[in-house]
N, C-alpha and C positions, 0 to 999 in steps of 0.2 A: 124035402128039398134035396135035390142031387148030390151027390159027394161033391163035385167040383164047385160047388154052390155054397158052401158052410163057411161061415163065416170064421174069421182065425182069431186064435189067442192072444189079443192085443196085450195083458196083461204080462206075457211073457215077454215079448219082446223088449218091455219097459225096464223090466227087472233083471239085467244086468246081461243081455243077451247078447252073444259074440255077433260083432257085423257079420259075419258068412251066413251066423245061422238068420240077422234078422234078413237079409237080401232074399235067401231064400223064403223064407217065409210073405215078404210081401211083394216076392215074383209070383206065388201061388195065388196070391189075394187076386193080384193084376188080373192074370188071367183067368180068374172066373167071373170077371163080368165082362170080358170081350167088348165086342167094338161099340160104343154105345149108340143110341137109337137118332135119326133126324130129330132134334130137338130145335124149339125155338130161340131165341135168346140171342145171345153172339154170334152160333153159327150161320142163322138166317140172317144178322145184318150182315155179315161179312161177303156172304153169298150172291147180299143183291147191291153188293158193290160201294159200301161206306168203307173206309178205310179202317184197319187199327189203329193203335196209336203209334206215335211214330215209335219205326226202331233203332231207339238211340243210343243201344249199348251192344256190346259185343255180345255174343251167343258165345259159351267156352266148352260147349260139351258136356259139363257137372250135370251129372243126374241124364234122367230121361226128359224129353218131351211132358210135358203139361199139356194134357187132354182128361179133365176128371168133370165129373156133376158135382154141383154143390145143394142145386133143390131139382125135382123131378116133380114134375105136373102137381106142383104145389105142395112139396113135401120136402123135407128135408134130408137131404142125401150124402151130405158131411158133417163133423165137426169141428169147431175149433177145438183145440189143445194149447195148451200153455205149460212152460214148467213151472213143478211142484209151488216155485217160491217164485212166482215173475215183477219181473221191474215194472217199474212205471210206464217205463218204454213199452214194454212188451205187452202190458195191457193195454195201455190205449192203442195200440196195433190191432188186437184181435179185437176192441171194441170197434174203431174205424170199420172191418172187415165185417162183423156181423151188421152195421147200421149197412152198410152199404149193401149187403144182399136181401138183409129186410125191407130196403126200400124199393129194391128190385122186384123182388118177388111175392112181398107182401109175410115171408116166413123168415123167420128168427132162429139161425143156427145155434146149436147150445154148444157151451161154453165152459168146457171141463181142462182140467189140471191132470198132468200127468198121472198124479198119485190118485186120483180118483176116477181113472177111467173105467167102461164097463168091461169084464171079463171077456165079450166078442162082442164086435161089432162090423157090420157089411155097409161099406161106404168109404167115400171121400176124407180122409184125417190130414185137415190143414195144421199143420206143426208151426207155431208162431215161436220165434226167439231160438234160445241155447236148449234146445230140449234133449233130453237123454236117447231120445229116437233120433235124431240128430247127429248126436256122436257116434251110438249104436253104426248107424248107416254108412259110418266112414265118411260124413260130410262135415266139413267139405273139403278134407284134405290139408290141407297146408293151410297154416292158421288165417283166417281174416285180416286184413291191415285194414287199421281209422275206415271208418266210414261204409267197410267198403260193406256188400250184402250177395245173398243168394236165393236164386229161386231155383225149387228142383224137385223133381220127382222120383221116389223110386216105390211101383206099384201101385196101390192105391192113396201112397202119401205123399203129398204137397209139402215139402220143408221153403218157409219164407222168412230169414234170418240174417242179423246182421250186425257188426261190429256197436255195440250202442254205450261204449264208453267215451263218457262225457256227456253222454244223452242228455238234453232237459226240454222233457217233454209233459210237465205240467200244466192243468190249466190256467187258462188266465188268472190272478191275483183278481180278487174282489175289490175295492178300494174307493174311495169316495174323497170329494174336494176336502172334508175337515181331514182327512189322513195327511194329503196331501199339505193341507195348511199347518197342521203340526209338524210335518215334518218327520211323522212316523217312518221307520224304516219301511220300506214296500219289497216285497217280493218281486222281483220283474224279470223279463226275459229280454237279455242283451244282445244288441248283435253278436252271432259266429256262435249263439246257442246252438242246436240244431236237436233235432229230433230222434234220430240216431238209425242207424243201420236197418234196424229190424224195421220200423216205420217206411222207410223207405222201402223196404222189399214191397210190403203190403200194399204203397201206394201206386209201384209199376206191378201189381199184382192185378190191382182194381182196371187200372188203366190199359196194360196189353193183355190181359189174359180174359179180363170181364167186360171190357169196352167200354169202362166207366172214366168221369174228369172231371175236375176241380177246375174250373174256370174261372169262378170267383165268389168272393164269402156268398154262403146263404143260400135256399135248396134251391133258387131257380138257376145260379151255377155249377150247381151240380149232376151232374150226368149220369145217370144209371139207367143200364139196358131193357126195362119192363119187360118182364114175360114171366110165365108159372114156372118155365122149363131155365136153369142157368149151368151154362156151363164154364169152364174155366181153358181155355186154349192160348198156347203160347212155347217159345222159347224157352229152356232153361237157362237163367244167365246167373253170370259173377260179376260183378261192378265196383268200382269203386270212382266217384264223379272226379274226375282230374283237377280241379281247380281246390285246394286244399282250405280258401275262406272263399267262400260265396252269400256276404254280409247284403239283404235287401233293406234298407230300416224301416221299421212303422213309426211312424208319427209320432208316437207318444212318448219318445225319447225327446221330445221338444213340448212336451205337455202343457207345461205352464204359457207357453207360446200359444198355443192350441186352443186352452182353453179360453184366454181373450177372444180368439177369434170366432169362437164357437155361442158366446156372447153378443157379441158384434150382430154373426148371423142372425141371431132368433133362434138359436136350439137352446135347448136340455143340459149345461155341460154337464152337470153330474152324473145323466145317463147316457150322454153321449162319447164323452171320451173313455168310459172302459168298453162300451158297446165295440167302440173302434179298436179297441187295442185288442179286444178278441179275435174280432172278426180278420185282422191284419193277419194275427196269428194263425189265423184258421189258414189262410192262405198260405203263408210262407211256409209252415210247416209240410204242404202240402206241395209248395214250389220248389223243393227240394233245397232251399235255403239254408244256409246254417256252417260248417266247416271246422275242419281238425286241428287250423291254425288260427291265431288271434296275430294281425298283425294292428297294433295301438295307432292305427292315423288318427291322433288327438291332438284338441290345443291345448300344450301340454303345461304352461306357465298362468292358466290365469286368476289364481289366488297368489300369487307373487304380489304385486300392488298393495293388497291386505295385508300380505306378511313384509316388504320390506318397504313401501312405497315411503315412508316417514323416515327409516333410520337409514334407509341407502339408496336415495334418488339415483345415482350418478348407476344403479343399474339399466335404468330406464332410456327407451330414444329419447334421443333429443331431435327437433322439426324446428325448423329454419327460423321460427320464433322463438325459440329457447325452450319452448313449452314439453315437461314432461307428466305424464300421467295425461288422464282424462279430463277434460274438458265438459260439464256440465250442462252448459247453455251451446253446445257447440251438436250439430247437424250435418251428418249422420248418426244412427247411437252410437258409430264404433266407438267413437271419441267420450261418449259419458262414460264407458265404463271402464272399471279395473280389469274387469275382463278381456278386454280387445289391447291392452296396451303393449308394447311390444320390446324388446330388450335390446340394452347397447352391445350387439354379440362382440365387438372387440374389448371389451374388458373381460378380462381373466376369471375373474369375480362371476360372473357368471356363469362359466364353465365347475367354477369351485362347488359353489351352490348343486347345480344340476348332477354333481358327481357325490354331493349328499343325498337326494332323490334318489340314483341308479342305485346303489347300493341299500337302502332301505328298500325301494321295490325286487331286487333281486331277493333280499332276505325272506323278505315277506314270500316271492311267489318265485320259488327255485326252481320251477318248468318253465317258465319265461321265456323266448327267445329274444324280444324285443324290447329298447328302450325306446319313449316318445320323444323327439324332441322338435314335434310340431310348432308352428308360429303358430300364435293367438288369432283368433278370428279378427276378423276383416281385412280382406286379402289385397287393399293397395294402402291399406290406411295407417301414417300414426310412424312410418317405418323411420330408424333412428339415420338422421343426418350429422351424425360428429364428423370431424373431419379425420379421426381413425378409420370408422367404417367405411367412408367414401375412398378413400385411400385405397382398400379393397377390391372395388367394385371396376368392373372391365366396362370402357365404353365402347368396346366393340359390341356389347352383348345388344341385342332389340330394345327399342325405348316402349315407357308403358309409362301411362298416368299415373302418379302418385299423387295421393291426398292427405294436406295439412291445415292444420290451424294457424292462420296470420294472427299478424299482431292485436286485428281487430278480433278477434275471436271465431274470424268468416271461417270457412272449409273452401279452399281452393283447387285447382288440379295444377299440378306442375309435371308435364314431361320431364320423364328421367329413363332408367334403364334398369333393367331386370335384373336383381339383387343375386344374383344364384353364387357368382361366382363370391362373394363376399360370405356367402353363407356356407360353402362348401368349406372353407377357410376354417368356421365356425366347426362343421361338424366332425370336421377331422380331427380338431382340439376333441372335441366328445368323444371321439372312438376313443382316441388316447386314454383321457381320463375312463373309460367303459371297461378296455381293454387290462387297465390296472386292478380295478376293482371286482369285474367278472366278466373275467376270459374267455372269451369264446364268444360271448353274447353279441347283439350288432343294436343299430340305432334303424330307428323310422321315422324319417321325415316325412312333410308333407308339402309338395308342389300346388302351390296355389297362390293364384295372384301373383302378384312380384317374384315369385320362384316356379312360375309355371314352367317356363323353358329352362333346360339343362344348363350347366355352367360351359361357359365357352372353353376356357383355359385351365381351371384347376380341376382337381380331380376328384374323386367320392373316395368314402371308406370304401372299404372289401365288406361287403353281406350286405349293405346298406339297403333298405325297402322303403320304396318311395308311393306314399300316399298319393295317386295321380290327379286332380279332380279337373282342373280343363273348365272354360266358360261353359253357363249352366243353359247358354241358349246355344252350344253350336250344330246343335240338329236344325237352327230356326237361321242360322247363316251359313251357306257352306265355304265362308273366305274363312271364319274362323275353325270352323271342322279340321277343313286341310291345314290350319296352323296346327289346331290341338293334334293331329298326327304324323306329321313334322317333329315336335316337340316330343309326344312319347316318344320314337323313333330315334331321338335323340339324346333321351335318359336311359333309354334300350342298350344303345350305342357303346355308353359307359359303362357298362357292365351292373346297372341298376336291376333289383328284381321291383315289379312294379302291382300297383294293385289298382284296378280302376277305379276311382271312388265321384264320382260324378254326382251333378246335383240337376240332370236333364228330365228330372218328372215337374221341376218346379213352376219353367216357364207355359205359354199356352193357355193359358185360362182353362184348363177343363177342356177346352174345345177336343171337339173330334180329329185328332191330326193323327197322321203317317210316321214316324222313322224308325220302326222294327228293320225295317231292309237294311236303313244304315248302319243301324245299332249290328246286327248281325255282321254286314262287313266289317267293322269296326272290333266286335270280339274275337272272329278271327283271326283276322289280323294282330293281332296284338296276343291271342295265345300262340299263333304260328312263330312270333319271334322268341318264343322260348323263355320270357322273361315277365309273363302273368302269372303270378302269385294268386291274386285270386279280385273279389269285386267288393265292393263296397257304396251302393248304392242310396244314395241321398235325395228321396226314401218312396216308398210304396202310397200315393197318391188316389182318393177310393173312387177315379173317376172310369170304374169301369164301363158303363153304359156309352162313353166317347172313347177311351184308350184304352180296351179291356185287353184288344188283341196285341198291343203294345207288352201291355204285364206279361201277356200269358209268352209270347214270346223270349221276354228278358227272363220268365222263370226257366223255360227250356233251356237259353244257351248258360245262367249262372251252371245250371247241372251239367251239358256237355256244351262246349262252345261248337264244336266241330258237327252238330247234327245239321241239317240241311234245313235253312229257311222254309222252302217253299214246301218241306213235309209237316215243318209246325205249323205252320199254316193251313195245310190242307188239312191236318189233325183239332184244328183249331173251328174250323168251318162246319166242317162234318159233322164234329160232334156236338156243336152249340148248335146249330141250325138244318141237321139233317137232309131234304130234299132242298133244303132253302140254302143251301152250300154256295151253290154256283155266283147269283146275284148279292151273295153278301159277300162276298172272296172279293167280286170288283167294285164293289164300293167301298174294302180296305185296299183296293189298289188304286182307288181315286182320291184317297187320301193322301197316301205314299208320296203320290205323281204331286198332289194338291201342294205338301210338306214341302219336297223336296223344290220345286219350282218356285214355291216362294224364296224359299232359302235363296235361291239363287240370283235375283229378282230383287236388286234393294238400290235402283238409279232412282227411284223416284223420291228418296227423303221421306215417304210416307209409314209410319209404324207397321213391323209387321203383322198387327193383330186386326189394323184396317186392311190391308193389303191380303191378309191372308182368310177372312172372314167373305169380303169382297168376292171371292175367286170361289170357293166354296157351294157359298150360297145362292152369289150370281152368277156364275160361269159354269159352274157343275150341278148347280142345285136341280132344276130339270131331268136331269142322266141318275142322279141320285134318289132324287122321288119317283122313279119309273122302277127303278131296283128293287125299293125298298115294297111298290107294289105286286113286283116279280114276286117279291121275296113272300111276302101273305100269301098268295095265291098260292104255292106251290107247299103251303102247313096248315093241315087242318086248324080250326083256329081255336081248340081246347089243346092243341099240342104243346109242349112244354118248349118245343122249338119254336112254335109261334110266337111265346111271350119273351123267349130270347132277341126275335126279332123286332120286339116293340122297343124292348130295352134298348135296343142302339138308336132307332125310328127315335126313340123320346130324347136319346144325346143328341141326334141330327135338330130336333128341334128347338134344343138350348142352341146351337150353334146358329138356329134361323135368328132368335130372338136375340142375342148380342147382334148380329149382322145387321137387322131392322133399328136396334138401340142408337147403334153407332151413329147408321146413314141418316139419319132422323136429325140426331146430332150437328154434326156438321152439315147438313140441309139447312139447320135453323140458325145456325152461326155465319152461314154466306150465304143468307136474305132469299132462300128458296127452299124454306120451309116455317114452320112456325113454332115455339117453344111447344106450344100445347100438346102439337103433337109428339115433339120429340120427348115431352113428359109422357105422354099416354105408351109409348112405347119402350118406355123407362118402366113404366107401370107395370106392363103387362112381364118382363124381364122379373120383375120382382115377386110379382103371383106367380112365376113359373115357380121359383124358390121357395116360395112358404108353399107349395102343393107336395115340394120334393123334401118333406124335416123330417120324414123316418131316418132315423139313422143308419137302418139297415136297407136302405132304398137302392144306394151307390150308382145312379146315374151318373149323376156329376159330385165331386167332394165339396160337402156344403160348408166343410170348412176353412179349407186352405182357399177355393175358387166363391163362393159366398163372399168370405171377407173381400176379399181384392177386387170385388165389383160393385159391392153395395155398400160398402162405405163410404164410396168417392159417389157424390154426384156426376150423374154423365155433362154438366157444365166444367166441373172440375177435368175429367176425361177429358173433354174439347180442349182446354186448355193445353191437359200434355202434350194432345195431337200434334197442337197448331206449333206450341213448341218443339215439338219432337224430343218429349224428355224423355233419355231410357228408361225412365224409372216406370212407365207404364209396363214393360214386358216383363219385370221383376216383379210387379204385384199383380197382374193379368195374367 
């Protein structure tokens, strides 16, 4: 072998070697392998014009260029490294990293620890985590902050590392319904866990350097570049994602919700809801989800009831019947339970209370920055009418339904006015008491319902962080949109820091809809005013095969809001559907257009689930099935991008079959058509669903959109129609 050819004394370098001398030493490595050869792999897709993935972070200069082999015509031409003693973080890093080039290439890069590397080796050494060649190297200079990560090369070494304190990147807990029934403690991953720095590197490692993506759980969303030959090309960057919580929730934080409904359906629950709580994880983990900050938007009172409901009513609202607590035979739940019940905030007594809470939770957890002091769930319901409170309360502010229990036990709606300023009243009594007991700390409320809009006239604490959440349809109205950003704009205003905590995956039925475009305007916006905190998304719904491009979207901007729609998209196209890009691109902007026009579009009194099914199916359906035959034709049809395209083909098809349910429906309700049929087409809605009970299928979510469609008879549906009760959009 030539002198310029010998491979170098990796062992030295490990063992406590001056950065000058390791630089030099793996400048010499660099250049004796010279420029490497036209290989297949990335550089050939890039060549004939698939895009990379987007670049959504700064380039800072650290290190060299990334241009290394990882396999060579089926041969393995790197390895991973890890330090001596690696975190949990830092293995499941480098395991990520090797599944994903063994799937590429069919070869399995090995998998050594610092301390046990071989005396020389000639090749690619990907550096995972804090390694000693790491430091050696002078990288990366000036210490890492929370989160942040780096990729870089110097010679023939790839360092991919990154801040991973706080990490919890565990796998799912194993766990079964008797755990559950017991009451066992469970191990669980909380929102604004995050998976930590060094995972990250790996994953914009996989994704711009290898061309690989995470689309969504399970290997047909997963994207890796097939070829014997793989190379690794890219930027070297330093990152840290700006938005300091970027909470998405899976589902299983409402488990026992879940599981009813997953009953209901026809599944498995005992294999279906850990199946899910993985598979969420696979993803978010992967959607760069997770954050350095915990801000508590909780309801923070609702064991109160339990603990004082009997010896101290009079902390409780009072409603215009005298009635306080819950209401048992009373309709909505908010009213049976202790848990939705809501506090007289002008009594003193309640601040007292709440100022025993801050202080035991500061004792307990002295990193803290945040106290909760969210209102209880259900966001118009239950709220106290003393005539102290009222006293408070501005009638200048906007009016909003409020719901009570009458004398007769009914649940009514009474116009009144948005609570804000009567509460801000409230929370400034809390600072006070906060401010006594642990200084410096701040509170977190939560805007919702009857505090969705700002207070008119009074003012907020100083730090104060406001849980944002906004109606859960207003991507499905745009009069209410433009309120909900009116209203942030106007918690903005007051000097609120805000977090957007939204519950816009819930309505839709599953169907195939559009608002990525909005959502993006909307995060910008709202990072551009300087006062996003970060997201908190209410939650990750597994209807990818209809709203996948949706997710993958809300996963890019939680990571940077500022990257460019129309490149996560094109990133998104390209790499789920390859040559099939072009005709799938415009049938998510038939969507978009489908979305948004509805929204806009609500003189007729008709539901938007008829109205926007209707339009879909019959107005676009034609342009969409011409696409979707563009779209086959142009992927072999054993390609992995073909069956990407069947997966949406088979949501467009759930979205044909509610469309046929409905019209069927209301055909046979106004005497132009016949039950029989609108049963047989009820039928066939219902065999779509028992065809789709793998858990891991994820066309449409068999559990959150199952339930809410085949519980209810479509006689019962007609019913809502014809009434026009909201409550069909809420469980649709």
């Amino acid at each position: 072998m030539p002198e310029s050819r010998q491979p170098q004394p990796l062992i030295t370098l490990l063992r406590g070697a001056a950065p000058t001398f390791l630089l030099l030493q793996l400048g010499q490595a660099a250049s004796a392998f010279g420029q490497p050869a036209n290989v297949e792999g990335v550089s050939a897709m890039l060549a004939n014009g698939q895009p990379s993935a987007v670049q959504r972070h700064r380039a800072t200069g650290v290190g060299e260029p990334i241009d290394h082999a990882l396999v060579r015509a089926g041969v393995a031409a790197a390895l991973i490294v890890l330090p001596a003693d690696p975190s949990s973080a830092e293995q499941v890093a480098a395991d990520d990293l090797r599944d994903i080039v063994r799937a590429a290439t069919g070869v399995e890069l090995p998998v050594k620890r610092e301390d046990a590397l071989p005396e020389e080796y000639e090749g690619t050494l990907l550096f995972i985590g804090r390694t000693q060649a790491l430091e050696a190297a002078g990288l990366p200079g000036d210490p890492l902050e929370p989160e942040e990560y780096l990729i870089a090369a110097q010679g023939p070494a790839v360092f991919l590392a990154g801040d991973d304190s706080g990490a919890n990147l565990q796998a799912s807990p194993a766990w079964t319904l008797a755990d559950r029934a017991g009451k066992r403690e469970l191990p669980r991953w909380l929102p604004g866990d995050r998976a930590g720095g060094t995972h990250a590197a790996v994953v914009h490692f996989i994704e711009n350097g290898l061309g690989g993506a995470f689309l969504w759980p399970g290997e047909l969303g997963t994207v890796v570049p097939k070829a014997s030959t793989l190379k690794a090309t890219m930027a070297p960057v330093r990152w840290q994602p700006p938005l300091a919580q970027r909470i998405v929730r899976n589902l299983s934080f409402n488990s026992n919700r879940y599981l009813a409904k997953a009953r209901v359906a026809g599944l498995e629950a005992d294999a279906m809801l850990p199946r899910l709580e993985q598979s969420q994880r696979w993803f978010l983990d992967r959607g760069m989800a997770g954050g350095r900050l915990r801000v508590p938007g909780t309801h923070s009172t609702i064991d109160w009831w339990e603990k004082y409901g009997a010896s101290e009513p009079e902390l409780f609202a009072v409603q215009p019947s005298g009635v306080r607590g819950p209401v048992s035979a009373a309709k909505p739940f908010q009213f049976r339970t202790g848990r939705t019940v809501k506090q007289c905030t002008s009594n003193p007594r309640v601040v007292e209370l709440l100022g025993e809470e801050m202080k035991k939770h500061f004792t307990e957890n002295p990193e803290a920055e945040y106290f909760a002091v969210g209102i209880n769930d259900g966001r118009i319901h239950g709220f106290c009418m003393c005539a102290e409170c009222r006293a408070l309360d501005n009638k200048a502010a906007e009016s909003i339904t409020h719901m009570f229990v009458d004398e007769d036990g009914q649940v009514v709606g009474v116009p009144y006015y948005f609570l804000t300023d009567r509460y801000a009243v409230f929370w400034r009594a809390c600072h006070e008491k906060l401010q006594e007991l642990a200084p410096g700390k701040k509170l977190c409320i939560r805007a919702y319902g009857v505090l969705e809009a700002p207070p008119v006239a009074e003012t907020l604490p100083p730090g104060m962080a406001v849980d944002f959440v906004g109606p859960e349809n207003m991507y499905f109205s745009e009069s209410l949109r433009q309120a909900v950003l009116k209203r942030w704009d106007g918690w903005a205003g007051l000097g609120a820091d805000l977090v957007f905590r939204p519950n816009i995956h819930y309505p839709g039925g599953g169907l195939p809809i559009g608002f990525s475009r909005k959502l993006d305007e909307d995060m910008k916006r709202f990072h551009r005013s300087g006062h996003l905190l970060g997201t908190d998304f209410d939650a990750l719904h597994m209807s990818f095969g209809t709203q996948g491009h949706n997710h993958y979207v809300l996963a890019r901007l939680v990571e940077n809001p500022e990257v460019k729609y129309e490149e996560i998209m094109r990133e998104f196209c390209s790499k789920a559907f390859g040559p099939a890009a072009a005709p799938m691109r415009a049938y998510f902007e038939i969507l978009e257009r489908a979305t948004t026009e509805t929204a806009a579009d609500q003189e007729t009194g008709e539901q938007w689930l008829v109205r926007y099914t209707r339009r879909l199916v019959g107005q676009d359906g034609e342009r969409i099935n011409a696409l979707y035959e563009q779209a086959r034709a142009a992927v072999p049809e054993d390609a992995p991008e073909r069956a990407r395209v069947e997966f949406f083909r088979e949501g467009y098809r759930y979205a044909e079959l509610v469309q046929t349910a409905i019209a069927a429906t209301l055909a046979a309700a106004r005497g132009q058509g016949t039950a029989a049929q609108a049963q047989a087409d009820a039928d066939r809605l219902q065999q779509w669903f028992d065809s789709h009970k793998d858990p891991d299928s994820w066309v449409v979510d068999r559990i959150t959109i199952g339930d809410g469609i085949l519980r209810r008879s479509w006689y019962a549906l007609l019913a809502d129609i014809q009434a026009e009760d909201t409550t069909l959009q809420r469980d649709l």
